[in-house]
Backbone as JSON Lines, residues from 0, in Angstrom:
{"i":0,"aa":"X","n":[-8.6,-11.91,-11.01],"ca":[-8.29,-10.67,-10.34],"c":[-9.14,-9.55,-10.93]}
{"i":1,"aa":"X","n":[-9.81,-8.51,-10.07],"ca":[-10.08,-7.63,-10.45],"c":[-9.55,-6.05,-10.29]}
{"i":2,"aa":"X","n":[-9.78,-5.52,-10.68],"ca":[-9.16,-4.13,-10.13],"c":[-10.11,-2.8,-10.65]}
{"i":3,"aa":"X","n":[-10.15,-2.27,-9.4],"ca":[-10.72,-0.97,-9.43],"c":[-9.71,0.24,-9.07]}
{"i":4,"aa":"X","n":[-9.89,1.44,-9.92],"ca":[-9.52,2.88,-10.38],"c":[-10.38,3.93,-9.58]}
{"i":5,"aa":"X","n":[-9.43,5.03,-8.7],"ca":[-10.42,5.81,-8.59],"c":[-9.43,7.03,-8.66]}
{"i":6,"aa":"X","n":[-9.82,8.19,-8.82],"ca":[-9.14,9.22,-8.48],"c":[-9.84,10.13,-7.04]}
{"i":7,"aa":"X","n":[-8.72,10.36,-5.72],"ca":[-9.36,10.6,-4.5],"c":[-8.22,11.9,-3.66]}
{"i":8,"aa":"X","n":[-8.72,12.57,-3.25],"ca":[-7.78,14.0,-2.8],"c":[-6.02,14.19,-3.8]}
{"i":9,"aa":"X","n":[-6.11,13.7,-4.71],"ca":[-5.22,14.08,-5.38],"c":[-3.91,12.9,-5.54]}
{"i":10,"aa":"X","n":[-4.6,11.83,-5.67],"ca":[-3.99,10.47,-5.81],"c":[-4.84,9.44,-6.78]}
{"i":11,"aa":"X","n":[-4.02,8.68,-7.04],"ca":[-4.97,7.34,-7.63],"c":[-5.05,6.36,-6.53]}
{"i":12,"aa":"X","n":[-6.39,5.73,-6.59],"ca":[-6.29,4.65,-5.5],"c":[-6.29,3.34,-6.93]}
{"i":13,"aa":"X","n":[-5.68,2.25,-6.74],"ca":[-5.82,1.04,-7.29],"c":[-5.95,-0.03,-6.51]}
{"i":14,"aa":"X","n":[-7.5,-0.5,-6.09],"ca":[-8.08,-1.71,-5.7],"c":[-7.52,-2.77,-6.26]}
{"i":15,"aa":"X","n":[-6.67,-3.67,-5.65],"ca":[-7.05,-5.0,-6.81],"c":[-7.03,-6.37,-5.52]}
{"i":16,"aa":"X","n":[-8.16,-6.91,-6.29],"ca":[-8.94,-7.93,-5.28],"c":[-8.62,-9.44,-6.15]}
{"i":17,"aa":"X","n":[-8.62,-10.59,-5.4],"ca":[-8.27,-12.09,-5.75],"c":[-7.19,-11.92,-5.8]}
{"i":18,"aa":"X","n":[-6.67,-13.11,-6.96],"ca":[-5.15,-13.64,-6.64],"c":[-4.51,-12.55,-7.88]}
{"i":19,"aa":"X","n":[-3.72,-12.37,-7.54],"ca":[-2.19,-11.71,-8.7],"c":[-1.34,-12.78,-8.93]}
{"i":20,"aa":"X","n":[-1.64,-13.45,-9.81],"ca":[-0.54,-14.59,-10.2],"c":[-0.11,-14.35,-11.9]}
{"i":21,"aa":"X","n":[0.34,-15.47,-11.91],"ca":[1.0,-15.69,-13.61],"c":[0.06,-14.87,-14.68]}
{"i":22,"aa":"X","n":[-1.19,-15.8,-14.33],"ca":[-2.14,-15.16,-15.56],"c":[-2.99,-13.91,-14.95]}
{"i":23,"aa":"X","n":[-2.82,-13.17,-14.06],"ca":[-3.56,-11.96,-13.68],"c":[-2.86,-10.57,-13.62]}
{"i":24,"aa":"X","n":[-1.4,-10.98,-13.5],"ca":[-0.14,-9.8,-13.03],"c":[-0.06,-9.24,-14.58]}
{"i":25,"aa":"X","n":[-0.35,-9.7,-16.07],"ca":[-0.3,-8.86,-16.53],"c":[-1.13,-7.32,-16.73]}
{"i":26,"aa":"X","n":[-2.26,-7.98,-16.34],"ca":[-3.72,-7.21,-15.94],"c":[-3.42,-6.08,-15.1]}
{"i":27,"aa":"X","n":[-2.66,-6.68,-13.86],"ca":[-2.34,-5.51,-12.9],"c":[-0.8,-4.73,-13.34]}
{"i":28,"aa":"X","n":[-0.05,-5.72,-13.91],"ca":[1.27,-4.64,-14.63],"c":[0.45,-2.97,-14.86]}
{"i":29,"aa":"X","n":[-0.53,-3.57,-16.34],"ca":[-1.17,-2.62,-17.24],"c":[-2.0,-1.34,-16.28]}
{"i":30,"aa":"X","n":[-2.41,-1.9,-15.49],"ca":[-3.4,-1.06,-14.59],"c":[-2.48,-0.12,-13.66]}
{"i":31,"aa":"X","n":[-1.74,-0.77,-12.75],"ca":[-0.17,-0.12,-12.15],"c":[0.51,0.79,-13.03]}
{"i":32,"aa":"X","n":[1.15,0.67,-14.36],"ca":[1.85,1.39,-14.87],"c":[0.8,2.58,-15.56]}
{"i":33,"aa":"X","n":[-0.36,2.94,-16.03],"ca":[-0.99,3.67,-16.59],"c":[-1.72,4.17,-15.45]}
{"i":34,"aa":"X","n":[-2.05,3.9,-14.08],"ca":[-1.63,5.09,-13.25],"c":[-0.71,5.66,-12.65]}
{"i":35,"aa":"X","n":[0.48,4.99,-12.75],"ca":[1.9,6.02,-12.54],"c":[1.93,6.92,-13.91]}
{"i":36,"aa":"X","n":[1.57,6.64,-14.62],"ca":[1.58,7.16,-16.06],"c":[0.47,8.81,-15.93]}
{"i":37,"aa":"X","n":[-0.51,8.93,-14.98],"ca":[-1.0,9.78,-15.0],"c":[-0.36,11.19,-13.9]}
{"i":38,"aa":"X","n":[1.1,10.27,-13.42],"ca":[1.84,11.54,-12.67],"c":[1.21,12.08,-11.43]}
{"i":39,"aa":"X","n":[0.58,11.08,-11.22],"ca":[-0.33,11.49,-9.75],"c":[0.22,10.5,-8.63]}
{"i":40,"aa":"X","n":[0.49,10.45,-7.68],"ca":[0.61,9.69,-6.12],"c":[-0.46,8.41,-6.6]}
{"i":41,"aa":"X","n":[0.46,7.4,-6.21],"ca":[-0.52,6.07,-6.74],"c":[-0.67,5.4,-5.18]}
{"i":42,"aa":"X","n":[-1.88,4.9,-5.19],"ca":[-1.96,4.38,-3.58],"c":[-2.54,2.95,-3.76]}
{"i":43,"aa":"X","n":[-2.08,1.62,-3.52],"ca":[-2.32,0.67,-3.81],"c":[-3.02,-0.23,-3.03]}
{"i":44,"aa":"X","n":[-3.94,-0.5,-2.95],"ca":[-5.26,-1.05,-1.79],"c":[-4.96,-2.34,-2.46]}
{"i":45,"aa":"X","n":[-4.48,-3.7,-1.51],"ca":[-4.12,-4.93,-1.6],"c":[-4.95,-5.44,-0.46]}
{"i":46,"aa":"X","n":[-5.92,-4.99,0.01],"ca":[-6.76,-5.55,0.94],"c":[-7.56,-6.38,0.41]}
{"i":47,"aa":"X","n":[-7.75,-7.29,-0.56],"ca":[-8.72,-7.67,-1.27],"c":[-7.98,-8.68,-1.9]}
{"i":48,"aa":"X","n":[-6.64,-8.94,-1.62],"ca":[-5.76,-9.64,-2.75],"c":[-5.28,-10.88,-1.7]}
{"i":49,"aa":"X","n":[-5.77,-12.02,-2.01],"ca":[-5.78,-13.44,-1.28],"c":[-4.19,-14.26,-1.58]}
{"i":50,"aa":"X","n":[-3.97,-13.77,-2.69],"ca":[-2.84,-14.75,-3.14],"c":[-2.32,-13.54,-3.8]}
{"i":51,"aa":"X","n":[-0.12,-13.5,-3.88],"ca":[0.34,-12.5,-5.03],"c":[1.75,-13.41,-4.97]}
{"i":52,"aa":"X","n":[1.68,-13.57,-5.9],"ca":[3.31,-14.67,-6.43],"c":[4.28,-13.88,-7.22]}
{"i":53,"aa":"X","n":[5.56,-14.29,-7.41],"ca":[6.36,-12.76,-8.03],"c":[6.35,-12.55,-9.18]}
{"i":54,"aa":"X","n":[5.21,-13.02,-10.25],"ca":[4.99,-12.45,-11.53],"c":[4.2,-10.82,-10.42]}
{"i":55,"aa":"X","n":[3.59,-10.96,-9.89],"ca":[2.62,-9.98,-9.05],"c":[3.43,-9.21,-8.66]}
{"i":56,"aa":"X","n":[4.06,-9.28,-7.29],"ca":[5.45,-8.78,-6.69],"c":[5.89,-8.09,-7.77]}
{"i":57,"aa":"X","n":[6.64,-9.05,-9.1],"ca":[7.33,-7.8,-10.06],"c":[6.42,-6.64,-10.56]}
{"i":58,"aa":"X","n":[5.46,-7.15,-10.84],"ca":[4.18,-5.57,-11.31],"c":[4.87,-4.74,-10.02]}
{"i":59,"aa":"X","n":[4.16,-4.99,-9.2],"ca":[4.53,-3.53,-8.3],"c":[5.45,-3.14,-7.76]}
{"i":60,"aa":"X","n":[6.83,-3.83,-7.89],"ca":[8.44,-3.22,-7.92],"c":[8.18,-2.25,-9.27]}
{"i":61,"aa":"X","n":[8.13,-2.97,-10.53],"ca":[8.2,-1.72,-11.88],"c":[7.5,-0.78,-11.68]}
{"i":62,"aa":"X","n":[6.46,-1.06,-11.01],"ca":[5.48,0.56,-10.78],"c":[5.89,1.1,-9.88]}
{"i":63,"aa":"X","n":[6.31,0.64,-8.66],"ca":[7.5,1.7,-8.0],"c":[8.7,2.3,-8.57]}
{"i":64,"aa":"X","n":[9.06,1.6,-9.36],"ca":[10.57,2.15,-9.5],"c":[9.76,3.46,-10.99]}
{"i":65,"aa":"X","n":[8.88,2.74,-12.14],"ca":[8.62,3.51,-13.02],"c":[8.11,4.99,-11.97]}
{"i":66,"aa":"X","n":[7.32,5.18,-10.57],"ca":[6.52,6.2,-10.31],"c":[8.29,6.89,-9.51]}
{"i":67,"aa":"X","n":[9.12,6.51,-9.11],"ca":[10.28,6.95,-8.49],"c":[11.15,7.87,-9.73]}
{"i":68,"aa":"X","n":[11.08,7.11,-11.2],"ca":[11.63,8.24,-12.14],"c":[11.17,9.48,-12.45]}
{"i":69,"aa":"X","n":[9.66,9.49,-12.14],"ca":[9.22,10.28,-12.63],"c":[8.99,11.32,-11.21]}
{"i":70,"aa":"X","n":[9.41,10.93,-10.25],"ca":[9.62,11.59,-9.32],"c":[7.93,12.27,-8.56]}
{"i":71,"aa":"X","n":[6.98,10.87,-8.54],"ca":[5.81,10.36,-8.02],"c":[6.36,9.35,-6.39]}
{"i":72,"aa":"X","n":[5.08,9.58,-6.02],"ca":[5.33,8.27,-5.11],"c":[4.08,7.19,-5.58]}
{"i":73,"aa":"X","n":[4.71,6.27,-4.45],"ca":[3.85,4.9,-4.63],"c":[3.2,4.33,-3.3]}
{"i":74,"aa":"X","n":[2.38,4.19,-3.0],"ca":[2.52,3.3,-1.29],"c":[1.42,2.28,-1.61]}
{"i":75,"aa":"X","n":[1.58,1.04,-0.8],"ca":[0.55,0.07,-0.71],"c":[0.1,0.28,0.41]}
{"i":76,"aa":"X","n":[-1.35,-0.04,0.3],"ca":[-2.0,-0.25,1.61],"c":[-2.62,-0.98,1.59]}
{"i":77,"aa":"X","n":[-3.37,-1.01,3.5],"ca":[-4.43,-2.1,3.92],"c":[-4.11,-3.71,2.91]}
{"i":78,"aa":"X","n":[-2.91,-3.91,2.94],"ca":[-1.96,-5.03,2.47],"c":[-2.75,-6.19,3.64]}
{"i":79,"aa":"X","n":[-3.66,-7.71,2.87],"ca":[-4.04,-8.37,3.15],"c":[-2.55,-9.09,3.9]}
{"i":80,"aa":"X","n":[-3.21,-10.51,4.63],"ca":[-1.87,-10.89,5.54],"c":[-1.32,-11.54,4.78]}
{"i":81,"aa":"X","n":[-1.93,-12.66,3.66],"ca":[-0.98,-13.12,2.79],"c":[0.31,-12.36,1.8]}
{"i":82,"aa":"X","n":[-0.32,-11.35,1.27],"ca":[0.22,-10.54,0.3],"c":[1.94,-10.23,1.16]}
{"i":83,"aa":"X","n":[1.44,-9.61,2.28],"ca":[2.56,-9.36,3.76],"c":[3.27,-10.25,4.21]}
{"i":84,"aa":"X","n":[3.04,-11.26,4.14],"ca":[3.82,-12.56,4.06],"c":[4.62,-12.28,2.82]}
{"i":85,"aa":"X","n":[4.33,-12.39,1.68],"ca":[5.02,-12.97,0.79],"c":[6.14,-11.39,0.54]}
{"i":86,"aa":"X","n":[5.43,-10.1,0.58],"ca":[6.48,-9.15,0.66],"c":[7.26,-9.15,1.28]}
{"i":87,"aa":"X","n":[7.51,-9.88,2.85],"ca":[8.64,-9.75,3.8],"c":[9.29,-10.45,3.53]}
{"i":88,"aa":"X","n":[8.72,-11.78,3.14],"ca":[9.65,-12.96,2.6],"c":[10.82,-12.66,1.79]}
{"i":89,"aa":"X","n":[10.85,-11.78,0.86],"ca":[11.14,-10.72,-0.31],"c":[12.21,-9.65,0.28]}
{"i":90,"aa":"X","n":[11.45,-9.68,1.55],"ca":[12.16,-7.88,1.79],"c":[11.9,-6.99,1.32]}
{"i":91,"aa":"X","n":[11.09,-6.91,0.8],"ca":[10.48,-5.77,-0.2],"c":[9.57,-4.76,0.74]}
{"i":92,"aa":"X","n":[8.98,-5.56,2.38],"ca":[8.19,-4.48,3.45],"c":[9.54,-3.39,3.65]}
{"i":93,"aa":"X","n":[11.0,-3.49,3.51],"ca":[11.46,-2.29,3.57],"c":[11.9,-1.36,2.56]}
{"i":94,"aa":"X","n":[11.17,-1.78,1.2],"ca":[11.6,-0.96,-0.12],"c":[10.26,-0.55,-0.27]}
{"i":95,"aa":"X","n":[9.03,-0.71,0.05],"ca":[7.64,-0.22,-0.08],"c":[7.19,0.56,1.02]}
{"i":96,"aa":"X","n":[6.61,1.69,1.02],"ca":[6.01,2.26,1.66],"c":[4.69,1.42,2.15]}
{"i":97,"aa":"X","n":[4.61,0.85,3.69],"ca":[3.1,0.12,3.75],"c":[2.43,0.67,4.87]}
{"i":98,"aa":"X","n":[0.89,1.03,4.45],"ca":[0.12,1.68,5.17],"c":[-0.74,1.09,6.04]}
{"i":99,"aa":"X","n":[-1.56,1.15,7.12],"ca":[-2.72,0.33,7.41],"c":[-3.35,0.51,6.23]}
{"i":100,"aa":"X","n":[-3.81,1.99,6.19],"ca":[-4.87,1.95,5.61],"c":[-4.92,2.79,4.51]}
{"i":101,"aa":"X","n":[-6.06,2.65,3.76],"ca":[-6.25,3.68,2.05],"c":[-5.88,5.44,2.76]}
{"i":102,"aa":"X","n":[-6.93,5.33,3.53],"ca":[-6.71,6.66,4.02],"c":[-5.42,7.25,4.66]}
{"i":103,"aa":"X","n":[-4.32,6.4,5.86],"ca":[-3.29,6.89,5.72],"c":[-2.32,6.73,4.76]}
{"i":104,"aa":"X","n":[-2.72,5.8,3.55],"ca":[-1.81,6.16,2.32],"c":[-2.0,7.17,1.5]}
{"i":105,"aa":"X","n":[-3.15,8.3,1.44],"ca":[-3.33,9.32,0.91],"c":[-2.95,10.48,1.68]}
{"i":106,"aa":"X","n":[-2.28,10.16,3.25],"ca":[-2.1,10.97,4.33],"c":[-0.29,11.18,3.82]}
{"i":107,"aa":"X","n":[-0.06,10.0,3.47],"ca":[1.55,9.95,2.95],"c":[1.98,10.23,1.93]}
{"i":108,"aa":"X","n":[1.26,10.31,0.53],"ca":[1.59,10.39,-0.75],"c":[1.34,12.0,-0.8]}
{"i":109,"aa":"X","n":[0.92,12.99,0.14],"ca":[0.41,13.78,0.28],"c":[1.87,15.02,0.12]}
């Protein structure tokens, strides 16, 4: 898994591309929580993410709920079809904010 950081109209965007599994979700925990950590609107681009199993899933429940204390938001977007699969499976498409796209998730965190 990789993941890319950007800061964009007053949000973080977090790219993260390949699989989010066992051995990658800690990678993205770390990356997820230290941009909720910067108190900015976190916008999560999963367009790039082929596979996410619920070591993955749990990263980005804690980074929602950690960006909800601090009274931030969170939204995923442009959510690949697998990833969308496995969130509905979950139920979690009605506890996440999901966008088409990067750009209307910076339209929402707004």
């Amino acid at each position: 898994m990789i993941h890319n950081i950007k800061e964009q109209g007053g949000a973080v965007i977090v790219a993260l591309e390949g699989d989010v599994d066992l051995q990658s979700s800690p990678d993205a925990r770390k990356a997820l929580l230290e941009c909720v950590g910067r108190k900015m609107p976190v916008v999560v681009d999963l367009s790039g993410v082929g596979y996410i199993d619920s070591s993955g899933v749990a990263s980005l429940v804690e980074s929602l709920q950690s960006a909800r204390k601090i009274g931030s938001k969170l939204v995923l977007a442009a959510v690949s079809e697998g990833a969308l699969r496995v969130l509905q499976l979950a139920r979690l498409d009605k506890v996440f904010t999901i966008c088409n796209s990067v750009e209307a998730g910076l339209e929402k965190v707004k």
